[in-house]
C-alpha positions as CSV (number, residue, x, y, z in Angstrom):
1,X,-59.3,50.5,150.0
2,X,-57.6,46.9,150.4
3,X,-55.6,48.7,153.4
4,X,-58.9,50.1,155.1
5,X,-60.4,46.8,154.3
6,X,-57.5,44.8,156.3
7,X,-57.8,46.9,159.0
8,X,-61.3,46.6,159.7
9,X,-60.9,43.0,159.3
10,X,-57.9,43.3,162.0
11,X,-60.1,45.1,164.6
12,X,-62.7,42.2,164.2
13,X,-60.2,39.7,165.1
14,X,-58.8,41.7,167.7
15,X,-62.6,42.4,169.1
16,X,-63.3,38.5,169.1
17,X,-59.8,37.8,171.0
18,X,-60.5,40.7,173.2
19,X,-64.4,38.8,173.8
20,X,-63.0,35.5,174.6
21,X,-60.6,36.5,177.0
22,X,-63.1,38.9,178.6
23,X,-65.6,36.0,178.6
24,X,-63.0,33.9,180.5
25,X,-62.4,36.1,183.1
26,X,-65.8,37.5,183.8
27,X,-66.6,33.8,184.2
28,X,-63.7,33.2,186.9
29,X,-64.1,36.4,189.1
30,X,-68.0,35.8,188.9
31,X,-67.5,32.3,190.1
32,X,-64.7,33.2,192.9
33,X,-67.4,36.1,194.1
34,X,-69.9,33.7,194.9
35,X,-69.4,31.1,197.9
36,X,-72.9,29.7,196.4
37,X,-73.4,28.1,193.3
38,X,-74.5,30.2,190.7
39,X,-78.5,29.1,190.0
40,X,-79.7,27.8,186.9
41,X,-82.1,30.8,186.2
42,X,-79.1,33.3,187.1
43,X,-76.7,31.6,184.2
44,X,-79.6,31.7,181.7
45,X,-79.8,35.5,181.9
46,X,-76.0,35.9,182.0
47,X,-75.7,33.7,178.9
48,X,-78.9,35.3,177.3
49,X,-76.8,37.6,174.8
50,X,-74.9,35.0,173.3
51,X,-77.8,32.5,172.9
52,X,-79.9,35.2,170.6
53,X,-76.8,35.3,168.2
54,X,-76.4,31.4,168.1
55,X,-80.3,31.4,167.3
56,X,-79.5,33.9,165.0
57,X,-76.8,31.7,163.0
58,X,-79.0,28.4,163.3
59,X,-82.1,30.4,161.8
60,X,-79.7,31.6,158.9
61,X,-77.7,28.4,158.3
62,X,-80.7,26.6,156.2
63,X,-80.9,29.1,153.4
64,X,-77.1,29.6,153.8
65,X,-76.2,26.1,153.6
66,X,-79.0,25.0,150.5
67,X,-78.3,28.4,148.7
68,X,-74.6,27.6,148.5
69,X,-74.3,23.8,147.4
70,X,-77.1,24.5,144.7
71,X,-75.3,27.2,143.7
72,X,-71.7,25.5,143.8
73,X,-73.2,22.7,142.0
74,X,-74.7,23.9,139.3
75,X,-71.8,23.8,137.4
76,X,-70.1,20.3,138.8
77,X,-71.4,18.4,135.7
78,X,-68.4,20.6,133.5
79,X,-65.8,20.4,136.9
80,X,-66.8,17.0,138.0
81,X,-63.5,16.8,139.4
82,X,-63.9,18.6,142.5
83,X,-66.6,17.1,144.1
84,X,-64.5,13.3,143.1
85,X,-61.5,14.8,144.8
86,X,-63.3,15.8,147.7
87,X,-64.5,12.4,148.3
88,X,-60.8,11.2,148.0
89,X,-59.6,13.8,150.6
90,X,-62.5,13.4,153.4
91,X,-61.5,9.6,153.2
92,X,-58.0,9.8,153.6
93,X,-58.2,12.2,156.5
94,X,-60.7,10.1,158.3
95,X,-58.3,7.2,157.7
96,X,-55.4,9.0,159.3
97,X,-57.9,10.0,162.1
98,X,-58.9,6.5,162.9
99,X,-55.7,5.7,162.3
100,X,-54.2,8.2,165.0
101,X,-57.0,7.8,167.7
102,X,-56.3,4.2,168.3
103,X,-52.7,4.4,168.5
104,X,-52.4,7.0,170.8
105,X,-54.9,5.5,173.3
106,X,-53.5,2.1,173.2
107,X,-50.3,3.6,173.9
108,X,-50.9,6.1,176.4
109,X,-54.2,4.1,178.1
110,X,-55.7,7.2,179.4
111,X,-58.6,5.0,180.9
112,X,-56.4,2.7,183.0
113,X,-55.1,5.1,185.0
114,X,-58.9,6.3,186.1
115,X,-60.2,2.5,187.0
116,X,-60.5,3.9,190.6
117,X,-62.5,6.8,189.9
118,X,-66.0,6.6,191.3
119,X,-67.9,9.1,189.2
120,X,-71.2,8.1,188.0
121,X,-73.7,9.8,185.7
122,X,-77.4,8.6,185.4
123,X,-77.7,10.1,181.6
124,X,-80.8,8.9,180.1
125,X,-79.8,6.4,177.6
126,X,-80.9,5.1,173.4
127,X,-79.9,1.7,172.6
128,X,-78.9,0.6,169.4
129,X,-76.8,-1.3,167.7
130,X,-73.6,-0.3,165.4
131,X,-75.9,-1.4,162.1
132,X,-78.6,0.5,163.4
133,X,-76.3,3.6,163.3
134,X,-75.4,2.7,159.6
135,X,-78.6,2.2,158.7
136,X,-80.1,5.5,160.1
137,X,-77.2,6.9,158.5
138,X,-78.6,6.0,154.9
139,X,-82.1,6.9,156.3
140,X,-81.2,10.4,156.9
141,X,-79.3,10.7,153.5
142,X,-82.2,10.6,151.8
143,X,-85.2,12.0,153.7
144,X,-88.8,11.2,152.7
145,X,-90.2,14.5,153.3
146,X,-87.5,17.6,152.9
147,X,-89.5,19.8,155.4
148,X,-89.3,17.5,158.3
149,X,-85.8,17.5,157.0
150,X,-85.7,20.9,158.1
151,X,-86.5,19.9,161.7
152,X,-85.9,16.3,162.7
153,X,-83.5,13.6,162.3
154,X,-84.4,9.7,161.8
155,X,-83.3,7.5,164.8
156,X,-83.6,3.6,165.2
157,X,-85.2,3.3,169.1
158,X,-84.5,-0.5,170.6
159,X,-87.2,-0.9,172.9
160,X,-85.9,-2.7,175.9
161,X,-88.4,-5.2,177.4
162,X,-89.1,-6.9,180.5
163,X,-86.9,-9.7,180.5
164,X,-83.3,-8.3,180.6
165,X,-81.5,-11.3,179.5
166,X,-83.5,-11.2,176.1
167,X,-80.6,-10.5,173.6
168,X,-80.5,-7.0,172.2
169,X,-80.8,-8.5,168.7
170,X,-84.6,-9.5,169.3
171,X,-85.3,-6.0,170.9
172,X,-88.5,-4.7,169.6
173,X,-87.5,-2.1,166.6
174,X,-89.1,1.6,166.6
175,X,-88.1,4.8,165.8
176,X,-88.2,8.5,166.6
177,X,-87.9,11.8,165.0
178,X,-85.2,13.4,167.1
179,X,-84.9,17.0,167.4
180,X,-82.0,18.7,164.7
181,X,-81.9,19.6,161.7
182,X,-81.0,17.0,158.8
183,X,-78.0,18.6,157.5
184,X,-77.0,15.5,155.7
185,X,-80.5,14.8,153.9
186,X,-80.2,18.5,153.0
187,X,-77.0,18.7,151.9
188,X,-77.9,15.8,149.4
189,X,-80.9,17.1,148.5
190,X,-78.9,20.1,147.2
191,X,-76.4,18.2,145.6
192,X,-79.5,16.6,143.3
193,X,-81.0,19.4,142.8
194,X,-77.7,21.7,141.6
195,X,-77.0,19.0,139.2
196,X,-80.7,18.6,137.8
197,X,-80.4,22.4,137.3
198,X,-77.0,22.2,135.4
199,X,-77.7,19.2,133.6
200,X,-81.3,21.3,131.5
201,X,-78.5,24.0,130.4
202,X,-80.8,27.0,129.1
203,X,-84.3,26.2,131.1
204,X,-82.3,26.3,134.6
205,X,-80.3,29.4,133.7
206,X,-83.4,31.4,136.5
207,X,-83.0,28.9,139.4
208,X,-79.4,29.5,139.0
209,X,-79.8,32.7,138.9
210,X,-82.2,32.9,141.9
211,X,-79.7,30.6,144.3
212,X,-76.8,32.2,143.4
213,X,-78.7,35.3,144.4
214,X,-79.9,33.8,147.6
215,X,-76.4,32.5,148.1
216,X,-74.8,36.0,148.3
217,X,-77.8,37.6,150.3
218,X,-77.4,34.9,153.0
219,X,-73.8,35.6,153.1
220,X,-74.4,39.6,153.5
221,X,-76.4,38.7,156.5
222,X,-74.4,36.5,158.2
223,X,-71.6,39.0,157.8
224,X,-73.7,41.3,159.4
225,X,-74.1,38.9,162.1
226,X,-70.4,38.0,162.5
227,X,-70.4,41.6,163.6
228,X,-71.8,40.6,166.9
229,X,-69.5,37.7,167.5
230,X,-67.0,39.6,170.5
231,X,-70.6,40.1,172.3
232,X,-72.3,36.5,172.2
233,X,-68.8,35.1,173.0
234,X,-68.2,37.1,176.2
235,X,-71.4,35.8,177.6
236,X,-71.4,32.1,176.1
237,X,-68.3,31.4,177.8
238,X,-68.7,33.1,180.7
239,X,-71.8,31.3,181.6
240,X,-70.4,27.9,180.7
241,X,-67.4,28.2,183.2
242,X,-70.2,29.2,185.7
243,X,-72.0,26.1,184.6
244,X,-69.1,24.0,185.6
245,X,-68.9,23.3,189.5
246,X,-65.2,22.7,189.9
247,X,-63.4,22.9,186.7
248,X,-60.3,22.7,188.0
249,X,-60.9,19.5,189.3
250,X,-62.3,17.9,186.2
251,X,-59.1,19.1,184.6
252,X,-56.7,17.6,187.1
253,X,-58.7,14.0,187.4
254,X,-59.2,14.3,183.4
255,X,-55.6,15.6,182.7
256,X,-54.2,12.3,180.9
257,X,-57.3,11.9,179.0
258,X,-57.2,15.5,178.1
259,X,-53.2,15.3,176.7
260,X,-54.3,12.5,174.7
261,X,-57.2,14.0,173.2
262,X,-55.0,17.5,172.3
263,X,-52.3,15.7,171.4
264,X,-54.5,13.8,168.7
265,X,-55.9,17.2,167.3
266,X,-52.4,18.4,167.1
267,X,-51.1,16.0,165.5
268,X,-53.7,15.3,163.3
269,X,-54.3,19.6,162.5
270,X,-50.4,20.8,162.1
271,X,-48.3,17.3,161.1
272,X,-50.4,14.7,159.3
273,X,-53.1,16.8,157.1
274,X,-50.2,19.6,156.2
275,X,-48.0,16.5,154.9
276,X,-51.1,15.5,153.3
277,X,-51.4,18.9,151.5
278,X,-47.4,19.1,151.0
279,X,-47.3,15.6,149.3
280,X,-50.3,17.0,147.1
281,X,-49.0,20.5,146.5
282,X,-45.3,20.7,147.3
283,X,-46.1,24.0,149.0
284,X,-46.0,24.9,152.8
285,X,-49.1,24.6,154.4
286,X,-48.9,26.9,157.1
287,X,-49.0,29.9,154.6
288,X,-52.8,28.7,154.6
289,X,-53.1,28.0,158.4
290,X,-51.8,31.5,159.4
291,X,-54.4,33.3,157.3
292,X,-57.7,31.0,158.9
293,X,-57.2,33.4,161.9
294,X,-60.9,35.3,161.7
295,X,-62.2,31.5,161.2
296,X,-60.5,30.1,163.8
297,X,-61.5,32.8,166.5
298,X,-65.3,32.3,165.5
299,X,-64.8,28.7,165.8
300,X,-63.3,28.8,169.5
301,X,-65.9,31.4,170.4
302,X,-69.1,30.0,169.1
303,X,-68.2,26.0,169.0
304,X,-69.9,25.5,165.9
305,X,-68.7,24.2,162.7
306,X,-71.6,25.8,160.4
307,X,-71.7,28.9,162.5
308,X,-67.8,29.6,160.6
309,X,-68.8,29.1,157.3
310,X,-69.1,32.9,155.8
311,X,-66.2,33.8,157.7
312,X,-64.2,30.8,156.5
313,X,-65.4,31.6,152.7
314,X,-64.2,34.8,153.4
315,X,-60.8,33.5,154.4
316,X,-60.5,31.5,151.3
317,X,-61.5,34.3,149.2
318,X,-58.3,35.7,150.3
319,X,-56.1,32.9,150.2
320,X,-57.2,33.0,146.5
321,X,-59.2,29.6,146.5
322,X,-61.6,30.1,143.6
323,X,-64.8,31.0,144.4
324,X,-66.5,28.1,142.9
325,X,-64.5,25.5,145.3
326,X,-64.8,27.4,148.6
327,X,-68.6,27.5,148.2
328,X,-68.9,23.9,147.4
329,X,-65.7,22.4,149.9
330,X,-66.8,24.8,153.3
331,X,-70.2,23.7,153.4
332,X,-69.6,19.9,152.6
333,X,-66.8,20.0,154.7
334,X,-69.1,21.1,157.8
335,X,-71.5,18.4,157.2
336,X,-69.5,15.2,156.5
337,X,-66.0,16.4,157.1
338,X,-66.0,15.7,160.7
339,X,-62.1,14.7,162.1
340,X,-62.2,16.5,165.0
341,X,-65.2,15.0,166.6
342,X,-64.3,11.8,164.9
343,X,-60.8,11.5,166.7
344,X,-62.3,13.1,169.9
345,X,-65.2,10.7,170.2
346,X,-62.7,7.5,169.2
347,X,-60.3,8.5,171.5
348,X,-63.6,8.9,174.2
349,X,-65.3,5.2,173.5
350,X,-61.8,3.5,174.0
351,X,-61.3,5.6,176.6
352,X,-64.5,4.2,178.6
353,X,-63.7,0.6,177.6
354,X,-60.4,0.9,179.7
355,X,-62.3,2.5,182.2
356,X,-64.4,-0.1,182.7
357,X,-61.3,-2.5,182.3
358,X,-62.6,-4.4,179.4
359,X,-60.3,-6.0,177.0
360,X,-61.1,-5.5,173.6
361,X,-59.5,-6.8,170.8
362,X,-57.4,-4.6,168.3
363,X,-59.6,-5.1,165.6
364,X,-62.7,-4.6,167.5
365,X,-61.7,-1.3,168.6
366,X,-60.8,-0.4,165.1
367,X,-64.1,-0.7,164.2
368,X,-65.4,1.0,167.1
369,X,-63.6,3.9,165.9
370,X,-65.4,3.4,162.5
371,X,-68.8,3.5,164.3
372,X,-68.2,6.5,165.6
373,X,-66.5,8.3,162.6
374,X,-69.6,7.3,161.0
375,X,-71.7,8.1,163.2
376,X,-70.7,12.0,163.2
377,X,-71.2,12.1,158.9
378,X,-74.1,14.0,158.6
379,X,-74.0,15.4,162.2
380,X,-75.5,18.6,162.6
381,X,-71.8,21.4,163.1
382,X,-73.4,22.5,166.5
383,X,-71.6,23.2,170.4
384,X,-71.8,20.2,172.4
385,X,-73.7,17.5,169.8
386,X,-70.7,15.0,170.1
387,X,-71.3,13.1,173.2
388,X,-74.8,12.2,172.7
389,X,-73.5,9.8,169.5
390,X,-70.6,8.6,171.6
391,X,-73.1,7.3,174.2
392,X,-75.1,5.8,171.6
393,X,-72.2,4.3,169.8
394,X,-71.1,3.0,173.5
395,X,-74.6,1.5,173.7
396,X,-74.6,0.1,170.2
397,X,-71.2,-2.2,171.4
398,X,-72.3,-3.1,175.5
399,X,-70.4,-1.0,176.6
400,X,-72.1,1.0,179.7
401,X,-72.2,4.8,179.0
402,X,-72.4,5.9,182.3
403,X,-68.7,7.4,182.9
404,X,-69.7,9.5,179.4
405,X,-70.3,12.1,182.0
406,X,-66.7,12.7,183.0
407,X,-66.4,13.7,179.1
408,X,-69.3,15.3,179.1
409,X,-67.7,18.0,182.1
410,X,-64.8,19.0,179.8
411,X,-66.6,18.6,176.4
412,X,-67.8,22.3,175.9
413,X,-64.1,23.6,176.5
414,X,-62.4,20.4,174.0
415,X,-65.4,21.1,171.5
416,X,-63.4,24.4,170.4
417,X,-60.8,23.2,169.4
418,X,-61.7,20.2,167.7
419,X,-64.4,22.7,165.4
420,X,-61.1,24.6,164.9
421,X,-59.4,21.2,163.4
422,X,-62.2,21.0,161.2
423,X,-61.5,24.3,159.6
424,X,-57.8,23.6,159.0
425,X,-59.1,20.2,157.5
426,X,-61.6,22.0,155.3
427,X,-58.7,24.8,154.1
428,X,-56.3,22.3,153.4
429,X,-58.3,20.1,151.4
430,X,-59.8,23.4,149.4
431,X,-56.0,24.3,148.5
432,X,-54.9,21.0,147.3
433,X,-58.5,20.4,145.5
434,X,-57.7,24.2,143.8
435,X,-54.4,23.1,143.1
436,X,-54.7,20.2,140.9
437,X,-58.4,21.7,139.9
438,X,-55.9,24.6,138.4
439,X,-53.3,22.0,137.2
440,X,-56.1,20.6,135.0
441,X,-57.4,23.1,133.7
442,X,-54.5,24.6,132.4
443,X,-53.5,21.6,130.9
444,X,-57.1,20.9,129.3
445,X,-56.3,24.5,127.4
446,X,-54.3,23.0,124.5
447,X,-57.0,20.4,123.9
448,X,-59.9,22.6,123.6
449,X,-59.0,25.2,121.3
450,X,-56.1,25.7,118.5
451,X,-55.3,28.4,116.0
452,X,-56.2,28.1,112.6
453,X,-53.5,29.1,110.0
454,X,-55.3,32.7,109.8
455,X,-55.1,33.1,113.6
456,X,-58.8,32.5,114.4
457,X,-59.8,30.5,117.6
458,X,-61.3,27.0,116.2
459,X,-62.5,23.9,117.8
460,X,-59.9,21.4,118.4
């Protein structure tokens, strides 16, 4: 049965690979058969397929995404630990990200050497400042009213007036409901409410029951939907190379920023966070990394951090990461654990600051790379979300965002593999958080129970 089982699961992956490459090359021979652009109306029915299963996973990552965390945390208040180790891990690895982004672009410059580029994009702007951002932050953690948490976000609106040389500081404040889903305001809504349900033992014993319940049904239908995943990514991609007018020449006038930005995600995915888990563990990390092959091709075919998270449960289940951790660490970790976006959008704010040729102090960019680290906590794991926050953390500093659309041309292709760096980030941290979760609780074994002289199990 385990033999059919990873078989099936072999064909899946195979199926996906087989989708993205197919998707790739429709894409290019459409796009070489055509002397005229491809119309917008002609690349929406192209790319219809794939958008019904990507409204399929957003309908089902609500439920999905509450059901679990309730679930996981019914039980934190006796295994505390993991959700305090958690916190540890998404802080160092954002530390090593921050870290990482700045170095590499002050070394390499990747803006400097594009000074003379004269490409221009008239993107609607939101201004703000960086404690704005904070602020909205803290706004959307704790959401006044959990259905429009279901639907809109809180953002801080600066309304610019008249006189232009009025400081941005005396700016009349507003604020909007934009459109996305609150994940962070649900997330910690869940959290609240698993531990109000562990913490009245007996009485909660039916809301556990019906989460857990709701949990595993969610998970059966997203399974069911994974199914589809070689389909909707033949089509996605394929549509979004058509939507591309010359992509070879984004790549060759973007092909310094690009290294730096790969180079960072590299780094980052397969040196830094495996010594991490090595230090922690003393075990090779890679023995993870090869098995997240199912997560990873979802991941590079659908761009969507949330849109993995059965199939990267279902990865952990077979690493042998209990149960109890994976269903708490992979949705928290799609929600706030964010270091490819993080290093990707760093790594794009400095990027435009040397563009524009402005000389920024080392400690302000530091905490430019802060902003926008903070910025992406609670940000919604869907395609293409990332470069609306870097223009408004670009904005937020006086920094004009207008050269965001030279990111914005290669960010759909860079997205995929910064989701992808977010599930070795997740796997990683759910191995060394089972590890020493393990560790403990062997070692807590002695403490709780001893034999009595007759043999009998007592109290200790």
């Amino acid at each position: 049965m385990n033999v059919l089982r990873n078989v099936l699961r072999q064909k899946l992956i195979l199926r996906t690979i087989i989708g993205v490459c197919a998707g790739i090359i429709l894409g290019v021979i459409l796009k070489s058969c055509t002397s005229q652009p491809w119309s917008e109306r002609s690349t929406m029915y192209l790319k219809f397929p794939g958008e019904l299963f990507m409204r399929l996973v957003n309908c089902l990552i609500l439920p999905l995404v509450t059901a679990s965390i309730v679930s996981a945390t019914c039980n934190l208040k006796k295994s505390g630990q993991i959700g305090v180790m958690a916190l540890y891990y998404y802080t160092l690895t954002t530390i090593l990200g921050i870290t990482l982004s700045v170095i590499l672009v002050e070394t390499i410059k990747p803006g400097e050497r594009l000074k003379n580029e004269n490409v221009v994009s008239h993107n609607s702007t939101t201004y703000s400042m960086t404690v704005d951002t904070i602020l909205d932050l803290f706004r959307n953690l704790v959401p006044e009213n959990i259905v429009n948490a279901c639907l809109n976000q809180y953002q801080t609106v600066l309304e610019k007036p008249g006189n232009e040389s009025v400081p941005i500081q005396e700016w009349k404040v507003s604020h909007k409901n934009a459109p996305g889903t609150n994940v962070l305001g649900l997330v910690f809504f869940s959290l609240i409410l698993g531990l109000a349900i562990g913490d009245i033992d007996a009485k909660g014993e039916p809301l556990k029951k019906f989460f857990n319940s709701l949990s595993e049904a969610m998970m059966k239908v997203m399974n069911w939907a994974i199914m589809i995943v070689p389909i909707s990514v033949l089509f996605l991609i394929s549509a979004k190379i058509l939507e591309v007018e010359d992509f070879s020449a984004v790549i060759k006038r973007l092909g310094i920023y690009m290294l730096t930005v790969f180079s960072g995600l590299f780094i980052q995915g397969f040196v830094l966070l495996p010594l991490v888990y090595f230090i922690c563990t003393r075990q090779s990390p890679y023995k993870i990394i090869f098995q997240l092959g199912p997560a990873f091709v979802t991941a590079f075919g659908t761009s969507s951090s949330t849109a993995t998270v059965p199939v990267t449960i279902a990865c952990f289940e077979r690493i042998g990461i209990p149960n109890k951790i994976s269903k708490f660490i992979v949705p928290i970790g799609a929600t706030i654990n964010m270091d490819g976006i993080a290093l990707y959008e760093s790594i794009g704010a400095i990027f435009i600051i040397q563009l524009h040729g402005l000389q920024f102090s080392l400690f302000r960019i530091i905490i430019i790379s802060i902003t926008c680290t903070v910025s992406c906590i609670g940000a919604a794991g869907l395609p293409s979300g990332g470069y609306m926050m870097l223009i408004m953390v670009l904005n937020s500093v006086g920094v004009p965002a207008e050269d965001v659309s030279l990111i914005i041309a290669i960010d759909w292709f860079v997205d995929r593999f910064r989701t992808t760096l977010n599930i070795i980030a997740d796997a990683l941290g759910a191995g060394i958080i089972a590890h020493y979760y393990e560790k403990n609780r062997r070692s807590s074994i002695p403490e709780e129970t001893e034999l009595s002289a007759s043999g009998e199990v007592v109290s200790a």
